[in-house]
N, C-alpha and C positions, 0 to 999 in steps of 0.2 A: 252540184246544187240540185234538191231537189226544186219540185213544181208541185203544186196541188191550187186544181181549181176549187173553187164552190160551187159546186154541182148538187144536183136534188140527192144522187148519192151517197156523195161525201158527207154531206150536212147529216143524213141520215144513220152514214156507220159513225159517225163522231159521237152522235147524238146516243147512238145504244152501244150500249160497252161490250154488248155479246159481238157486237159488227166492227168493232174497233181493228181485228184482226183482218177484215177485208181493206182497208184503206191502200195500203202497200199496193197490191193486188190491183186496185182501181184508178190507183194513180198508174201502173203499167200499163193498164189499155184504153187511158183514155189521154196516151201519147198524141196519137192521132188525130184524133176529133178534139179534141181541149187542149192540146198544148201541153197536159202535165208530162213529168218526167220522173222515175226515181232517182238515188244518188246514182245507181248503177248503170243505168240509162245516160245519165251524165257524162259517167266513165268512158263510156263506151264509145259517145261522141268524141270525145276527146284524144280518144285513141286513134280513133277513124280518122280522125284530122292530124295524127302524126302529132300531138302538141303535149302527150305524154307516151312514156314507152310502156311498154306493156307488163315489164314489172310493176312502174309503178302503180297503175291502175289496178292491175292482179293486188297488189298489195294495202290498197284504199277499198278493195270493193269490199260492200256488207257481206255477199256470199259469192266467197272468192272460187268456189269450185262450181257453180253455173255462173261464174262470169270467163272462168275460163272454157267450160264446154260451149255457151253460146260466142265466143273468138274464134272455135274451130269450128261453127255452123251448127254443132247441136243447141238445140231447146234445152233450159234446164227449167228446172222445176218449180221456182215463181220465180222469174220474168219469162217464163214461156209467150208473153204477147210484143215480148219487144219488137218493133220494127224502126230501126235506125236506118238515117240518109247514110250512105257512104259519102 
């Protein structure tokens, strides 16, 4: 599941189509502080909690090759700001 709040941000990259491409982005770092999540941020939980295996997840993520580099602790390339509970 994703999450997206309504933030002065969001409203703002919705708003302008050239910003449209931050929203992803914005919804990863404002895990934290707002609550939002992407689907892959989702995954992730999901994994961490044992309540799916990791093919499956590897196999539902949007970008299955920084969901599998951030499983083995690297940062990939946009969700570089995830920070998940274990």
């Amino acid at each position: 599941m994703e999450v997206l709040i309504s933030t002065s941000r969001m409203r703002e990259c919705i708003a302008d189509e050239k910003r449209a491409r931050e929203i992803r982005d914005a919804i990863a770092e404002g895990h934290i502080s707002y609550g939002m999540q992407t689907f892959d941020q989702s995954l992730m939980q999901l994994y961490k909690s044992k309540l799916v295996t990791y093919e499956t997840a590897l196999g539902a993520a949007t970008n299955p090759d920084d969901f599998a580099l951030f499983v083995r602790g690297i940062s990939g390339t946009s969700e570089g700001k995830w920070e998940m509970n274990a």
